[in-house]
HTML snippet that shows the backbone in 3Dmol.js (N, CA, C, O; Angstrom):
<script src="https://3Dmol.org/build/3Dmol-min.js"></script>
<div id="view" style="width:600px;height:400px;position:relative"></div>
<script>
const pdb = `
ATOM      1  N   UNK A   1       0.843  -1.176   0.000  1.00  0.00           N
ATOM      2  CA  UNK A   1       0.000   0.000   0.000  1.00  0.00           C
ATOM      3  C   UNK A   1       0.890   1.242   0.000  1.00  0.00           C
ATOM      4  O   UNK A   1       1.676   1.464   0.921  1.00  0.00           O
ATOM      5  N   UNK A   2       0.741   2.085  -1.109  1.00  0.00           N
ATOM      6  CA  UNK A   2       1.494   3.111  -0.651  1.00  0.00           C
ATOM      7  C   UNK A   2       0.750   4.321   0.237  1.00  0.00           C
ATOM      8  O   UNK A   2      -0.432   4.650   0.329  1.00  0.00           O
ATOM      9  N   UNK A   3       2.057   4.869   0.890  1.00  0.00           N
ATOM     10  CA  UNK A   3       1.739   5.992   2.103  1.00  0.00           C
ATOM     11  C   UNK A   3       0.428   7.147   1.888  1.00  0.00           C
ATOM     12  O   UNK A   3      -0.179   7.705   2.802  1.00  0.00           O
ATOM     13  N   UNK A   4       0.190   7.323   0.371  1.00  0.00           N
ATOM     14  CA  UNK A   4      -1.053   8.366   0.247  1.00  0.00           C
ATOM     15  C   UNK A   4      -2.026   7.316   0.624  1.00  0.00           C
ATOM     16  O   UNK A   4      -2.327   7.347   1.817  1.00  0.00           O
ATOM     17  N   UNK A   5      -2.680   6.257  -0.188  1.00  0.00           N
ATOM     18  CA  UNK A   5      -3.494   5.067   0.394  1.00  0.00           C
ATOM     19  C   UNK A   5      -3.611   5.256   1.989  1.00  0.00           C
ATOM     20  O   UNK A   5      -4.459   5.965   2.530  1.00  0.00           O
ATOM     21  N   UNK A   6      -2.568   4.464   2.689  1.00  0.00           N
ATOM     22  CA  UNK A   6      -2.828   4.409   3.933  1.00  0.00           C
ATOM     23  C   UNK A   6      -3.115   5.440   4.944  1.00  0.00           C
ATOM     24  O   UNK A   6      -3.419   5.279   6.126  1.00  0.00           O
ATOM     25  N   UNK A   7      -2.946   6.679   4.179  1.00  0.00           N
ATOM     26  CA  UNK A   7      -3.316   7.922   5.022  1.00  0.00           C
ATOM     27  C   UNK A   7      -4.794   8.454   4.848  1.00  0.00           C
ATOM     28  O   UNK A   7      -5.490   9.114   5.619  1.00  0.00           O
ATOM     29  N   UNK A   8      -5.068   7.912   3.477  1.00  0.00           N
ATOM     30  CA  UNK A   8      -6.452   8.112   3.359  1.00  0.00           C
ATOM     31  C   UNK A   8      -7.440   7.215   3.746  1.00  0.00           C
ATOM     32  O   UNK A   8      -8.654   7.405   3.670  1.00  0.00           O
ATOM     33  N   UNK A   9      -6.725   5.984   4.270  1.00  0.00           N
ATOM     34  CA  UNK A   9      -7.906   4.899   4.409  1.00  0.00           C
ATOM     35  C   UNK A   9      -7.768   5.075   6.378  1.00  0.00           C
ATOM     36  O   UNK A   9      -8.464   4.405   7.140  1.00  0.00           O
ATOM     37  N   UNK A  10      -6.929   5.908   6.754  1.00  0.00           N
ATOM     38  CA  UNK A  10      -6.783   5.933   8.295  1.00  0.00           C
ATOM     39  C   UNK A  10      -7.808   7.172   8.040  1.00  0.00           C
ATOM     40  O   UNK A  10      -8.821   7.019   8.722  1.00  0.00           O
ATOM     41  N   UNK A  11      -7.829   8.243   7.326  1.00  0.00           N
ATOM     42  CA  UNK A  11      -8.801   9.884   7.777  1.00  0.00           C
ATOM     43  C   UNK A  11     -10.092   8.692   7.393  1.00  0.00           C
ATOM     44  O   UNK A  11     -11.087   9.197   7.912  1.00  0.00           O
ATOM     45  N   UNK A  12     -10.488   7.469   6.786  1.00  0.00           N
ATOM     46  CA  UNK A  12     -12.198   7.267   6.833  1.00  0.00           C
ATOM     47  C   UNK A  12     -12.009   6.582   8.054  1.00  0.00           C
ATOM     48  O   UNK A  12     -13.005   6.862   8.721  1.00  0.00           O
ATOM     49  N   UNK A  13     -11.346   5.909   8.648  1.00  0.00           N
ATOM     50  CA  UNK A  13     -11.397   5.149   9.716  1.00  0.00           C
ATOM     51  C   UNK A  13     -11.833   3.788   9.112  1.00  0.00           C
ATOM     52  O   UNK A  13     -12.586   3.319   9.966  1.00  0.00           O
ATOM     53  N   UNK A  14     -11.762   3.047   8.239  1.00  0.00           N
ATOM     54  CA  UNK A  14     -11.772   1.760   8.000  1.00  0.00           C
ATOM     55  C   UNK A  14     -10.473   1.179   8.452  1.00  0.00           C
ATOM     56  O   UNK A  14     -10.383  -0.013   8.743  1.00  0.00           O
ATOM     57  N   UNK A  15      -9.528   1.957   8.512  1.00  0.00           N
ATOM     58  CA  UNK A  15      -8.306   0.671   9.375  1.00  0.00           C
ATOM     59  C   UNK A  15      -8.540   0.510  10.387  1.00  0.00           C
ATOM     60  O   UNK A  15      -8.020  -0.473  10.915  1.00  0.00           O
ATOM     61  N   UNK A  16      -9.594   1.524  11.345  1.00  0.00           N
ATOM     62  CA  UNK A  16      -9.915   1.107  12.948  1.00  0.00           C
ATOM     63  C   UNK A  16     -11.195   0.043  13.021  1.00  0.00           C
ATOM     64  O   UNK A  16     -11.636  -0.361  14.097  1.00  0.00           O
ATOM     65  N   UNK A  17     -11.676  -0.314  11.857  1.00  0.00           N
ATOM     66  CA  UNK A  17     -12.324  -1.216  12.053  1.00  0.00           C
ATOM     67  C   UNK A  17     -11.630  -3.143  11.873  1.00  0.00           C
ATOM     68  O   UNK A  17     -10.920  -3.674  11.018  1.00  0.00           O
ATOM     69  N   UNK A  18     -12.282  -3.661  13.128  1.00  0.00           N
ATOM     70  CA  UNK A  18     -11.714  -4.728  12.970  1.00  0.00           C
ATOM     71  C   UNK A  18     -12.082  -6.050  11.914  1.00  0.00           C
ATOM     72  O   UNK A  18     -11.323  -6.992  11.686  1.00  0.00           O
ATOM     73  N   UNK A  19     -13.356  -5.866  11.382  1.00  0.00           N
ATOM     74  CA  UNK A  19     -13.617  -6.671  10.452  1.00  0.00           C
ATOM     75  C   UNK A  19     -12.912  -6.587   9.201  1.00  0.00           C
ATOM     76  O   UNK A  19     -12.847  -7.558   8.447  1.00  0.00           O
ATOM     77  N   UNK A  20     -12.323  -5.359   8.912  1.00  0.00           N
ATOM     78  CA  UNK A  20     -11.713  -4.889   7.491  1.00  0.00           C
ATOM     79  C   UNK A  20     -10.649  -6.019   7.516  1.00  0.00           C
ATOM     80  O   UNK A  20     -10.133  -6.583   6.551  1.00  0.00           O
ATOM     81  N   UNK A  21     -10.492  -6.169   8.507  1.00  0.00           N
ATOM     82  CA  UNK A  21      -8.862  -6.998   8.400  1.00  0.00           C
ATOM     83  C   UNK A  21      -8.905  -8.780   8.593  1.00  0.00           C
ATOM     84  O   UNK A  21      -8.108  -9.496   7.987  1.00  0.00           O
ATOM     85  N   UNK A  22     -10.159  -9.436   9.703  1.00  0.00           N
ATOM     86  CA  UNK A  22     -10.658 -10.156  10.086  1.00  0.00           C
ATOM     87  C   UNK A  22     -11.168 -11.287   9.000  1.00  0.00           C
ATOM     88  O   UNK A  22     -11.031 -12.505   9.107  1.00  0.00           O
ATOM     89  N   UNK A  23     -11.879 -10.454   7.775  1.00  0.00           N
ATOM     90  CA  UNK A  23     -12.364 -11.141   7.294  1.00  0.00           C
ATOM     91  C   UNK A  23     -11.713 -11.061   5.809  1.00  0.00           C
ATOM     92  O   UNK A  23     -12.311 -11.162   4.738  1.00  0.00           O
ATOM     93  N   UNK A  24     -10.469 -10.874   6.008  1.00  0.00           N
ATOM     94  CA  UNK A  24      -9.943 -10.867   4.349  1.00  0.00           C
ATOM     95  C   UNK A  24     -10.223  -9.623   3.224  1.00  0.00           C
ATOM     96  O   UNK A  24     -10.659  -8.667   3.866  1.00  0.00           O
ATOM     97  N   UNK A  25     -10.154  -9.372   2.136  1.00  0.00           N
ATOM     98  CA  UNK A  25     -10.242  -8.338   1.051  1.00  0.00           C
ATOM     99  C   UNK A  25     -11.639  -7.971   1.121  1.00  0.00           C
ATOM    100  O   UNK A  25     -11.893  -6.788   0.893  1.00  0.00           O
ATOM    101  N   UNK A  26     -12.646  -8.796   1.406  1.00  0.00           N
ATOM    102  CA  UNK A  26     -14.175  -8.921   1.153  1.00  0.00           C
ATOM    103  C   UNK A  26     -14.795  -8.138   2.477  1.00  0.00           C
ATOM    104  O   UNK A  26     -15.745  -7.359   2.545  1.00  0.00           O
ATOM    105  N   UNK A  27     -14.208  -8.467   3.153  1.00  0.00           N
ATOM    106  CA  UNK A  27     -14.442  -7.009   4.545  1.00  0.00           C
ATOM    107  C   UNK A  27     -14.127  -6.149   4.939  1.00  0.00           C
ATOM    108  O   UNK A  27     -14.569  -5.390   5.802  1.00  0.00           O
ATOM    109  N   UNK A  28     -12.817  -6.177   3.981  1.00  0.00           N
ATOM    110  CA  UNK A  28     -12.033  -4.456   4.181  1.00  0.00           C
ATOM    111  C   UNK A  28     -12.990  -3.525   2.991  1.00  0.00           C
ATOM    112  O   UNK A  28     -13.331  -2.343   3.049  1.00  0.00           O
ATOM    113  N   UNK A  29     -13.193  -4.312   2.180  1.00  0.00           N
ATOM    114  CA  UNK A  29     -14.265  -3.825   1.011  1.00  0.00           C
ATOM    115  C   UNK A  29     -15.568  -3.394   1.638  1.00  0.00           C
ATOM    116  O   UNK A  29     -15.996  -2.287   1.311  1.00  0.00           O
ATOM    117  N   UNK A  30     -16.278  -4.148   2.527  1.00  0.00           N
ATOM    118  CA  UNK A  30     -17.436  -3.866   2.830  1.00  0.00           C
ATOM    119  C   UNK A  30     -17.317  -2.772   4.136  1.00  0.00           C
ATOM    120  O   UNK A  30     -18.318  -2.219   4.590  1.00  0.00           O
ATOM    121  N   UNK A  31     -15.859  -2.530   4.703  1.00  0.00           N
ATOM    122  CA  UNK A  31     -15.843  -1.685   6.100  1.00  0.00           C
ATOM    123  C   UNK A  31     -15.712  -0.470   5.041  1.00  0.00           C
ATOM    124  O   UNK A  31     -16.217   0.576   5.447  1.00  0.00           O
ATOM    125  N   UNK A  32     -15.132  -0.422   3.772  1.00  0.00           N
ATOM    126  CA  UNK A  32     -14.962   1.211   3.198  1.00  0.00           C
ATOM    127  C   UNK A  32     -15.953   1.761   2.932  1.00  0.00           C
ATOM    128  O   UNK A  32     -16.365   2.833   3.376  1.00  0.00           O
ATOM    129  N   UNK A  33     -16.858   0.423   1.473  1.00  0.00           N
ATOM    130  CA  UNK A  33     -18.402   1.055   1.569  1.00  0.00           C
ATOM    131  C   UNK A  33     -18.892   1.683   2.581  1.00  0.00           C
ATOM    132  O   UNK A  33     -18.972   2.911   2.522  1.00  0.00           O
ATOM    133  N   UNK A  34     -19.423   0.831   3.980  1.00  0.00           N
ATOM    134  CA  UNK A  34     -19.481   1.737   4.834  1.00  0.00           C
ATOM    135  C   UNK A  34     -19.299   2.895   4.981  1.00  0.00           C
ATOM    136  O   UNK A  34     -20.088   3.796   4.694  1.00  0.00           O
ATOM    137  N   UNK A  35     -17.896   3.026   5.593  1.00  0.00           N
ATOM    138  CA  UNK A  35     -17.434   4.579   5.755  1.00  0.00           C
ATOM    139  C   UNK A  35     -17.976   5.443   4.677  1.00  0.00           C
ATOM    140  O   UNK A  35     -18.269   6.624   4.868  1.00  0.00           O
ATOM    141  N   UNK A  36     -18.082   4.931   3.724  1.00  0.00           N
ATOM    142  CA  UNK A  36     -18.010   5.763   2.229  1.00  0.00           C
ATOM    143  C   UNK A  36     -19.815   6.462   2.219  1.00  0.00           C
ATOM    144  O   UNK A  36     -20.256   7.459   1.646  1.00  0.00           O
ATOM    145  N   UNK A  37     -20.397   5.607   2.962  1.00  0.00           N
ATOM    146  CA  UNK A  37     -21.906   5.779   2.321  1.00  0.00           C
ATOM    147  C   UNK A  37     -22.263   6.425   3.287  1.00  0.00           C
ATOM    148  O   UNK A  37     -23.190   7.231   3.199  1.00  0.00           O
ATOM    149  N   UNK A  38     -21.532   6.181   4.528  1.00  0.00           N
ATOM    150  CA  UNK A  38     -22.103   7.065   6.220  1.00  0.00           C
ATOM    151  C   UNK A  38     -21.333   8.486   5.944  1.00  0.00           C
ATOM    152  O   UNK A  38     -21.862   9.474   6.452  1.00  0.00           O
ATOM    153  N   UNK A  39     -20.134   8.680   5.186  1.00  0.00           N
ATOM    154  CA  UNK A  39     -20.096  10.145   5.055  1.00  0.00           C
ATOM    155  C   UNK A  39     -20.466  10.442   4.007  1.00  0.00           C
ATOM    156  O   UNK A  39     -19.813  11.437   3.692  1.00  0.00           O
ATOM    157  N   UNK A  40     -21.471  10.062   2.852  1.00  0.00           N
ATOM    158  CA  UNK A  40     -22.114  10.632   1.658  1.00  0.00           C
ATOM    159  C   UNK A  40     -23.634  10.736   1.817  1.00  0.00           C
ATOM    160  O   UNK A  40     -24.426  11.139   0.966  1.00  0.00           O
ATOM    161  N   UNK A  41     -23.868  10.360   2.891  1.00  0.00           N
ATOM    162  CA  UNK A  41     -25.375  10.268   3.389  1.00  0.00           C
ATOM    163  C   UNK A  41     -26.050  12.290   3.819  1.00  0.00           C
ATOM    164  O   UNK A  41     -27.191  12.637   4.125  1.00  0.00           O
ATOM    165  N   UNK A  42     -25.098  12.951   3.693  1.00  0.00           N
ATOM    166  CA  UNK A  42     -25.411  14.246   4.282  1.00  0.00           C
ATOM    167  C   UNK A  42     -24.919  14.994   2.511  1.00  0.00           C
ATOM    168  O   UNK A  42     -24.806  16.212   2.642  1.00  0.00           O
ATOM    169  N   UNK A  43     -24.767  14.752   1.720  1.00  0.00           N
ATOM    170  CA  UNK A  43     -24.833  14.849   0.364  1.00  0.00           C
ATOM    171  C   UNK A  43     -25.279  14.007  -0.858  1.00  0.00           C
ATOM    172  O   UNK A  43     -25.391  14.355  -2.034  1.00  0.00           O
ATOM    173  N   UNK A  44     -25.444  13.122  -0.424  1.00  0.00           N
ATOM    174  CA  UNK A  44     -26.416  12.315  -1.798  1.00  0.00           C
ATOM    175  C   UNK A  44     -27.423  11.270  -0.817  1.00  0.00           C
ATOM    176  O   UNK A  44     -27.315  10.053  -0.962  1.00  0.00           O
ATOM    177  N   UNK A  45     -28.281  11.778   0.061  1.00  0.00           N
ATOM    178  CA  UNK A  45     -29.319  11.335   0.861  1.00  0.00           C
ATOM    179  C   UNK A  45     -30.047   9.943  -0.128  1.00  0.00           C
ATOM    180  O   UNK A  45     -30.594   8.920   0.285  1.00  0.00           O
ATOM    181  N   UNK A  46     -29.798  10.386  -1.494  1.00  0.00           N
ATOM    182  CA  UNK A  46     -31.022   9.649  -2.118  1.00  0.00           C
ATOM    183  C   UNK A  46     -30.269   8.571  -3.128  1.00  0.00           C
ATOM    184  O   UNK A  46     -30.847   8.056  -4.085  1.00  0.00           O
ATOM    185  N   UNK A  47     -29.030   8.338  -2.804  1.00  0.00           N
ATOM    186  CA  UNK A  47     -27.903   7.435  -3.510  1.00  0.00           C
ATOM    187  C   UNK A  47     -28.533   5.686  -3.286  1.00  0.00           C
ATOM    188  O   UNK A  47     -28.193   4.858  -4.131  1.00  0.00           O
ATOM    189  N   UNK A  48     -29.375   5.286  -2.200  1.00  0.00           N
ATOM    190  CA  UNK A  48     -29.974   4.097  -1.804  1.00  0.00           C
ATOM    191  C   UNK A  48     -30.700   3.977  -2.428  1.00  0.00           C
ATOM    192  O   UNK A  48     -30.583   2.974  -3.131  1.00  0.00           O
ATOM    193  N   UNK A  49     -32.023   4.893  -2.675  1.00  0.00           N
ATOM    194  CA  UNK A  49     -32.930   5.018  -3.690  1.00  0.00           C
ATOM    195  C   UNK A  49     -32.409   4.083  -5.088  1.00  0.00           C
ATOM    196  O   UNK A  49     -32.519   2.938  -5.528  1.00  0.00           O
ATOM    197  N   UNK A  50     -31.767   5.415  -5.453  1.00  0.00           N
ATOM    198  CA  UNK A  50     -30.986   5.430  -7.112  1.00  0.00           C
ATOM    199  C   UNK A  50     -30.597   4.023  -7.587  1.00  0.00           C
ATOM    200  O   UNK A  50     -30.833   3.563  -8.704  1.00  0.00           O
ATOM    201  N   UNK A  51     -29.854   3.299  -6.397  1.00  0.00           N
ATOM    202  CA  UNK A  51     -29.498   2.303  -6.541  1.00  0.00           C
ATOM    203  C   UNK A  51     -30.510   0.927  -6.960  1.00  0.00           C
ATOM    204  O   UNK A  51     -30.548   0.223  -7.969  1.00  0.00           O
ATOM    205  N   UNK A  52     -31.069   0.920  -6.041  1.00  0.00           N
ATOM    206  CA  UNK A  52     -32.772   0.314  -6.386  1.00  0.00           C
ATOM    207  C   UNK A  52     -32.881   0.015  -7.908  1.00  0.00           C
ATOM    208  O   UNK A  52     -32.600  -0.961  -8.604  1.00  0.00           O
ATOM    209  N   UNK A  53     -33.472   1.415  -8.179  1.00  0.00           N
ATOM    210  CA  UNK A  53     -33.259   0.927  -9.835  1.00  0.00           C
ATOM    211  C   UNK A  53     -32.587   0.628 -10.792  1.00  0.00           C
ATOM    212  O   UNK A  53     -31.359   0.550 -10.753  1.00  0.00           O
ATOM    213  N   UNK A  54     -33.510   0.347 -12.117  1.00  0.00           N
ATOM    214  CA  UNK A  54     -33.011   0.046 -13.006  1.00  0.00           C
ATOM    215  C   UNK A  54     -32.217   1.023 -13.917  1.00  0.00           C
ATOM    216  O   UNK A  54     -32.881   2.057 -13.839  1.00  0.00           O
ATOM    217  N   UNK A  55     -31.265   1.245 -14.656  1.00  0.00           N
ATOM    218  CA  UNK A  55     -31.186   2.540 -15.432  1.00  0.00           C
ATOM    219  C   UNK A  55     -29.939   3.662 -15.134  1.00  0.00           C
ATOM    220  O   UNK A  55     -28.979   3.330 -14.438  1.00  0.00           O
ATOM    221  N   UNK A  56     -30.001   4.454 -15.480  1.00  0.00           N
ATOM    222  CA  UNK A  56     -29.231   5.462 -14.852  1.00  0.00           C
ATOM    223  C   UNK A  56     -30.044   6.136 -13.343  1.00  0.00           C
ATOM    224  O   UNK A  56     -31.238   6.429 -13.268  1.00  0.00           O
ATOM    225  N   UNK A  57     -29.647   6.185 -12.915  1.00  0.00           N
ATOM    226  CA  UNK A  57     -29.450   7.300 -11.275  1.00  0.00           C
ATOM    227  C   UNK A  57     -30.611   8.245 -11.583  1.00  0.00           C
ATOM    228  O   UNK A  57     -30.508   8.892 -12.625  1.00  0.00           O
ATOM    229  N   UNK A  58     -31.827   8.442 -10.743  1.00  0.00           N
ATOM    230  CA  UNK A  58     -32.941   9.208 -10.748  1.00  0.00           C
ATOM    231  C   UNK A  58     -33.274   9.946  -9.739  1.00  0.00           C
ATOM    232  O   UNK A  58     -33.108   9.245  -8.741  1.00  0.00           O
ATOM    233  N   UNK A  59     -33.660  10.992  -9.433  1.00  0.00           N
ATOM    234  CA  UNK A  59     -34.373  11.260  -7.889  1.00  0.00           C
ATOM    235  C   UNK A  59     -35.241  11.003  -7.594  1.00  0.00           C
ATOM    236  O   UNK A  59     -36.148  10.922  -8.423  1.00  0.00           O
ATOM    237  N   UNK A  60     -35.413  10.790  -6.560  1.00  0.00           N
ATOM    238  CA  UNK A  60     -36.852   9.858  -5.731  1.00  0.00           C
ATOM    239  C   UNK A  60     -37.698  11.292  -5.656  1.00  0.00           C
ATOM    240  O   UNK A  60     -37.491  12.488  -5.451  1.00  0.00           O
ATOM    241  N   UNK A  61     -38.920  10.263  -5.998  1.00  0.00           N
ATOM    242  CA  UNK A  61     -39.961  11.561  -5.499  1.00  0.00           C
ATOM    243  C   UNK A  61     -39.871  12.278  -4.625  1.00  0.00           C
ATOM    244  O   UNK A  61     -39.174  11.935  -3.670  1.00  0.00           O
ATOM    245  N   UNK A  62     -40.550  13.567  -4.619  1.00  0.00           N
ATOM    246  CA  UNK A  62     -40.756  14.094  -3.717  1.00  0.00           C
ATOM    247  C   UNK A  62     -41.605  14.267  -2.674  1.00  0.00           C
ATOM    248  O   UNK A  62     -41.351  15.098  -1.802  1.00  0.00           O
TER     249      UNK A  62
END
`;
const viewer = $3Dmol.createViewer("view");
viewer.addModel(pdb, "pdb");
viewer.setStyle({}, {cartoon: {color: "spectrum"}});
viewer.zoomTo();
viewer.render();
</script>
């Protein structure tokens, strides 16, 4: 890993999680999502939605 990597994966805090490491590539993957979606949740609120469907990325009703 180089040093920019590991400095950026310490500011989300997925290296303080212990499953990232516990459970192999497949849980360090699922501890970033995490981080990734708990700090995008206060700017793309409606990214869960989007996902749902089919298609390109839509906004949920209002």
């Amino acid at each position: 890993m180089t040093a920019h990597l590991k400095r950026w994966l310490a500011t989300t805090g997925v290296l303080a999680e212990p499953e990232a490491f516990r459970t192999g590539t497949l849980g360090f993957l699922r501890a970033l999502e995490r981080r990734l979606q708990a700090e995008d949740q206060d700017f793309y609120p409606f990214t869960s939605v989007c996902r749902k469907t089919a298609g390109p990325p839509r906004w949920p009703a209002a």
